[in-house]
C-alpha positions in Angstrom: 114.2 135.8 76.4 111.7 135.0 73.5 111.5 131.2 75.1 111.0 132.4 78.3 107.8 134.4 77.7 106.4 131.9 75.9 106.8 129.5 79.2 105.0 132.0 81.2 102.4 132.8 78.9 101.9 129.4 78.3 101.8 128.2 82.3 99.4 130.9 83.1 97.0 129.6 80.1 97.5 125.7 81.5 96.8 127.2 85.2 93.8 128.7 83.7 92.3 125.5 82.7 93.0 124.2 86.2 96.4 122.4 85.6 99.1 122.7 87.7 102.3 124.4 87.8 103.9 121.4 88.8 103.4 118.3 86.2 103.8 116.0 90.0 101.3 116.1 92.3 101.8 113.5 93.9 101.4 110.9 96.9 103.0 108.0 97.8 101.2 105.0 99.9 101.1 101.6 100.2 98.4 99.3 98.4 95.7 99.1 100.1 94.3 95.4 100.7 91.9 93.7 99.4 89.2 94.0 101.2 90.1 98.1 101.2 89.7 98.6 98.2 86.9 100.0 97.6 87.4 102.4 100.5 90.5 103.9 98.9 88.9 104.1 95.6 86.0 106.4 96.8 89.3 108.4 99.4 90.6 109.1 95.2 87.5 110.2 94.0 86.4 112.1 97.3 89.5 113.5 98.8 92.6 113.2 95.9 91.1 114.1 92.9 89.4 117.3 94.0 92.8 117.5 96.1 94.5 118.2 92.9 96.8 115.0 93.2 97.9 113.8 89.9 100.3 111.0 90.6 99.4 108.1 92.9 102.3 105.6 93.6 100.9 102.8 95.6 103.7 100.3 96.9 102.1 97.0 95.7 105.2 95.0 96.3 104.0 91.3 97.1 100.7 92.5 97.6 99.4 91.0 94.4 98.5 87.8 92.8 101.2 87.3 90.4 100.4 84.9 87.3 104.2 84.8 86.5 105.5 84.2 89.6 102.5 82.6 92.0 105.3 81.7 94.2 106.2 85.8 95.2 102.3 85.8 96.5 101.7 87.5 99.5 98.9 86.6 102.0 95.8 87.5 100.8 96.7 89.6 97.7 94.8 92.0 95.2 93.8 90.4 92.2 93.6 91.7 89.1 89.9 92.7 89.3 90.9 94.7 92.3 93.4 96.7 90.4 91.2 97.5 87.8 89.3 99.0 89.9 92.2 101.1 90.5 93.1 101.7 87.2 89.3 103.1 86.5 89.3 105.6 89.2 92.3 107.0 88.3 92.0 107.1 84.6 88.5 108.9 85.2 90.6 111.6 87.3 93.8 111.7 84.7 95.5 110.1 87.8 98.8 109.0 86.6 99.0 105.6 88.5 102.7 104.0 89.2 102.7 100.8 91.0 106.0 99.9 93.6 107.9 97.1 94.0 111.0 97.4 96.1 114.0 95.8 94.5 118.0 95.7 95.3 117.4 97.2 98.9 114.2 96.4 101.5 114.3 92.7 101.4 113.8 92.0 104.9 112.3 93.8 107.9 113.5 93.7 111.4 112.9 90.2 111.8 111.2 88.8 108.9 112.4 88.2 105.3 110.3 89.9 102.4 109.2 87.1 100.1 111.6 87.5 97.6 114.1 86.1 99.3 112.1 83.8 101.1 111.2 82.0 98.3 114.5 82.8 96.4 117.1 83.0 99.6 120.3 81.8 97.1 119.6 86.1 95.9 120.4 87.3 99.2 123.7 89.1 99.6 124.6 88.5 103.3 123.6 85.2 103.8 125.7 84.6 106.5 124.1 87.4 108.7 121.0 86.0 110.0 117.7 87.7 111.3 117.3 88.4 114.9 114.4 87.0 116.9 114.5 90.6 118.6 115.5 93.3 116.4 118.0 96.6 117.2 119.6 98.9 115.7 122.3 100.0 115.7 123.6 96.0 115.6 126.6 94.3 115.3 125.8 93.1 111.9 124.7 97.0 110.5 121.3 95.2 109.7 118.6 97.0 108.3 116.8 95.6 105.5 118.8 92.8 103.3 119.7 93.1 99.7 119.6 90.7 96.9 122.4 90.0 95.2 122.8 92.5 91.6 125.2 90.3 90.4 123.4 86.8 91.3 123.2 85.1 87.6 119.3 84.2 88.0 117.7 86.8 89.6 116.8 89.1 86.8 114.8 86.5 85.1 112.8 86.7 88.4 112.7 90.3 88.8 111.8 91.3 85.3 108.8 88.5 85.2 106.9 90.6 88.1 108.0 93.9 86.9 106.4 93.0 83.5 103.4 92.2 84.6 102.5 94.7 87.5 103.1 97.5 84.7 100.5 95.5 82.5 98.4 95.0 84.7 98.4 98.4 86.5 98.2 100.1 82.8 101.3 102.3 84.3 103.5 104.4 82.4 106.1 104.2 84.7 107.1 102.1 87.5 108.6 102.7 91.5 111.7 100.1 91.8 112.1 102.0 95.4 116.2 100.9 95.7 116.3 103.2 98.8 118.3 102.8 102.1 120.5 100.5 100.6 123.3 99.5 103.3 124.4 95.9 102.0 126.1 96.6 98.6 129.3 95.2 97.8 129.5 93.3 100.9 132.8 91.4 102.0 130.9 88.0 102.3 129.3 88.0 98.9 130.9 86.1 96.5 129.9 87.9 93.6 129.8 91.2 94.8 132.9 91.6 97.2 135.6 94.1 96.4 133.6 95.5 93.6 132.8 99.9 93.3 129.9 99.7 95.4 128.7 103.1 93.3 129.4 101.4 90.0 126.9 98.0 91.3 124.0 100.6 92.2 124.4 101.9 88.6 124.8 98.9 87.0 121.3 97.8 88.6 119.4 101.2 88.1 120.3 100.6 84.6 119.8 97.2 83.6 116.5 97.8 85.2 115.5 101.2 82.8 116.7 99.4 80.0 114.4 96.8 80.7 111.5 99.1 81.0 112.6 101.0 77.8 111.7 98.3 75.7 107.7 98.9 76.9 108.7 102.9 76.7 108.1 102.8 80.9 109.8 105.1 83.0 112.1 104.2 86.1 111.4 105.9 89.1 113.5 105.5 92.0 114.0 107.4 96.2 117.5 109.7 95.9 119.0 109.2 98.9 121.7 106.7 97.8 123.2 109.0 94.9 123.6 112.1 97.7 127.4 111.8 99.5 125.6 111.8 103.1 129.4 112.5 104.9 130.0 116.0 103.0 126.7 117.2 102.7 125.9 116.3 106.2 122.5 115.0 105.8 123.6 111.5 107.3 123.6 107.5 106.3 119.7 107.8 105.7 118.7 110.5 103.7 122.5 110.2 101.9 124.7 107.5 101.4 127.4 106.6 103.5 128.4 103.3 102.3 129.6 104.7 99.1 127.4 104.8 96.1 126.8 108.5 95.8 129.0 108.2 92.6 126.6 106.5 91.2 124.5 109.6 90.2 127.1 110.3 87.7 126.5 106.5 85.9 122.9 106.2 85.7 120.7 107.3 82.8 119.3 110.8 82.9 115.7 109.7 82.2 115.2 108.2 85.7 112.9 110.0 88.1 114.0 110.7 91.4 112.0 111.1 94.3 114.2 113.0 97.1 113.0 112.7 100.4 113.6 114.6 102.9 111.3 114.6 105.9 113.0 116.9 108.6 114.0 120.1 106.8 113.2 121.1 103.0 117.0 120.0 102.0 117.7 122.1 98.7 118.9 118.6 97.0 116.5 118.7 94.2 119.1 121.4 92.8 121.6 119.2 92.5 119.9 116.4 91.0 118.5 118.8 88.2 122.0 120.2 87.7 123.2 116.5 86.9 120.4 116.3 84.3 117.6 114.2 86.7 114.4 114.7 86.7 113.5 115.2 90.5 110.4 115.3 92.9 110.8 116.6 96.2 109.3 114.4 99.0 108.1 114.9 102.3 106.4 112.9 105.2 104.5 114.2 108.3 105.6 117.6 108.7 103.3 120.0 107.9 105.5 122.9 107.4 108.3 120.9 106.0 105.4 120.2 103.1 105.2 123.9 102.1 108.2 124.4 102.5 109.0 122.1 99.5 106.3 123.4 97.4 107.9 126.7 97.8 111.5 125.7 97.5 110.5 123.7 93.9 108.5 126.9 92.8 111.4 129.3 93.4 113.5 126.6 91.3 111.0 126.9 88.6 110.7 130.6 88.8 114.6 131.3 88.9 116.1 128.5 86.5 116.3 128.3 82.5 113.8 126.7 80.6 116.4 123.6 80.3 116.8 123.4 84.4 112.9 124.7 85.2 111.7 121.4 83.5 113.4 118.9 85.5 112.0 120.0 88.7 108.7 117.9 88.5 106.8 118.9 91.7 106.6 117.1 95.1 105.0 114.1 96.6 103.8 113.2 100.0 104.5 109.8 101.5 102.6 107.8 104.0 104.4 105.5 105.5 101.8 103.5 107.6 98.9 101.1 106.2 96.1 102.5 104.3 93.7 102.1 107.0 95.3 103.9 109.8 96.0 106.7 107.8 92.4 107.0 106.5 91.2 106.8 110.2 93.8 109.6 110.9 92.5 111.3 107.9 88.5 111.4 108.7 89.4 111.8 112.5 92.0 114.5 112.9 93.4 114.5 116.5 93.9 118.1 117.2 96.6 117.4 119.4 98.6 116.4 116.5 97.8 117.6 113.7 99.7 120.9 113.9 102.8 118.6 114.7 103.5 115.2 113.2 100.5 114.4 111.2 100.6 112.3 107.9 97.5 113.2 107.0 97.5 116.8 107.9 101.2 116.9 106.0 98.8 115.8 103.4 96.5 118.5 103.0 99.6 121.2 104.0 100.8 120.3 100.2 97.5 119.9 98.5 96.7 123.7 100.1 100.1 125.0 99.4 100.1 124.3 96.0 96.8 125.0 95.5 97.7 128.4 96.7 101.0 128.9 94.0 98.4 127.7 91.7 95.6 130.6 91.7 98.6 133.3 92.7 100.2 132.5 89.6 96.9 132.7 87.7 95.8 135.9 89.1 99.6 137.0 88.4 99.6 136.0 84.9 96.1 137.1 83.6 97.1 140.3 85.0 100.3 141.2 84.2 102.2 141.2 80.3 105.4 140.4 80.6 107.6 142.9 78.9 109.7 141.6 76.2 112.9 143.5 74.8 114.5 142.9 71.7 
């Protein structure tokens, strides 16, 4: 009981100095490119930071010139000037910045190969099944995005080398490995792989890459939906896993950060992640009122858990799943027609207002009220 009044009275004093009552804030977007940069950079200091947003993870992927790796280059990229430019405007607004690079799943899309395996294709795990000109799904092939292979012998040493130095370069204390919608895992025509516990291979990777990270004291972050059973729970083979890796929750170290996303309904998931010891973040899209829904679901977690369960529910985090500059255009023109309905940007603003909202109630709550304490 004693511990518990000291939470409260110490949340309503960090409130009162304008903090949060969640430590996540956050939103999720891609880089933006070079010659954007400057435009996002005054969207943080304009619309984020007096937004309250706390946590930016921008998806840099191959969207940066690598020094390690100058092969993994992608057309165009940020160069390291550009990120510092980043890296200012967030450390001015105690912006926690965490830069993404998909790894394991994403590899491809529709048609085209990501440039890992372009440039590395003895990684990929289904070599055999080969990219449509015109993509479909569903397919024959259950193609989605390719994987590389967690068990090729040489890929690590590739993976690590641009893992290194986008958390150098970004300053980050943590870093996005993404690792969501995996569908090829264990697959029959992989040599390596084939036959093997397809929750046991997810594991394997989300660990060997937090150990990695360790050793510069960075956190792994990772999306949730492989670790949920997506058959039992109903939710399906994209927010869940149907291919068999939701074991895997039970394998992988407890100071990786999930992100759940959910983007139809405000799924009650992040319960069960903090009740396997997981730090979680709930995660939503372009639904408005799936937005506050979260940031009421993850405040009555907070509200109604012990101290030990109230601090693994981090917050929430907004993704945007289109590039930079259509969402800013869709930000700075609002089309009234459908921004009560499916709007990123207005999704946006839903979660910056809603816990804005839990913010000054529990404020005016706690400077007002003494909580009664029995012996």
């Amino acid at each position: 009981m004693k511990r518990n009044v000291f939470l409260l009275l110490f949340l309503g004093t960090a409130l009162a100095f304008g903090q949060s009552v969640f430590s996540v804030n956050g939103l999720c977007i891609s880089a933006p490119l070079k010659t954007e940069v400057d435009e996002f950079v005054g969207f943080i200091e304009s619309e984020l930071a007096p937004g309250g947003i706390n946590t930016l993870v921008l998806r840099v992927d191959f969207n940066y010139a690598y020094e390690s790796r100058p092969e993994l280059r992608g057309d165009n990229p940020l160069g390291k000037e550009d990120v510092k430019k980043l890296v200012a405007v967030c450390k001015k607004y105690n912006i926690n910045l965490i830069p993404q690079v998909n790894l394991l799943g994403h590899q491809s899309w529709h048609s085209s190969l990501g440039k890992l395996l372009e440039v590395y294709p003895q990684f990929d795990e289904t070599p055999t099944i080969k990219l449509p000109e015109k993509y479909e799904w569903p397919n024959d092939d259950r193609l989605y995005c390719k994987s590389y292979c967690p068990l090729h012998p040489e890929v690590h040493e590739v993976v690590f080398d641009i893992m290194d130095e986008i958390v150098a370069v970004f300053e980050a204390k943590a870093f996005h490995a993404g690792m969501d919608e995996v569908f090829y895992l264990a697959h029959p025509d992989c040599p390596r792989c084939q036959g093997r516990n397809p929750a046991k291979l997810f594991a394997d990777e989300v660990n060997k890459l937090n150990n990695h990270l360790k050793k510069t004291g960075t956190a792994l972050w990772i999306w949730g939906d492989r670790l949920l059973d997506g058959t039992d729970s109903g939710i399906g083979m994209w927010e869940g896993s149907m291919n068999n890796t939701a074991a895997a929750i039970d394998l992988i170290s407890k100071s990786v950060v999930i992100c759940d996303w959910h983007y139809e309904k405000a799924i009650p998931t992040p319960a069960y992640f903090a009740m396997k010891g997981l730090r979680v973040i709930a995660c939503s899209w372009k639904k408005p009122e799936v937005a506050k829904e979260q940031v009421t679901m993850m405040h009555s977690f907070i509200q109604n858990s012990t101290p030990e369960m109230a601090e693994k529910y981090l917050g929430v985090m907004h993704t945007v799943w289109s590039p930079v500059d259509s969402f800013l255009k869709e930000y700075y023109n609002p089309n009234p027609e459908t921004e009560a309905k499916d709007s990123q940007a207005e999704c946006l603003r839903s979660m910056i207002t809603a816990v804005k909202n839990i913010n000054n109630f529990t404020v005016k709550n706690t400077n007002h009220k003494t909580p009664i304490h029995k012996e």
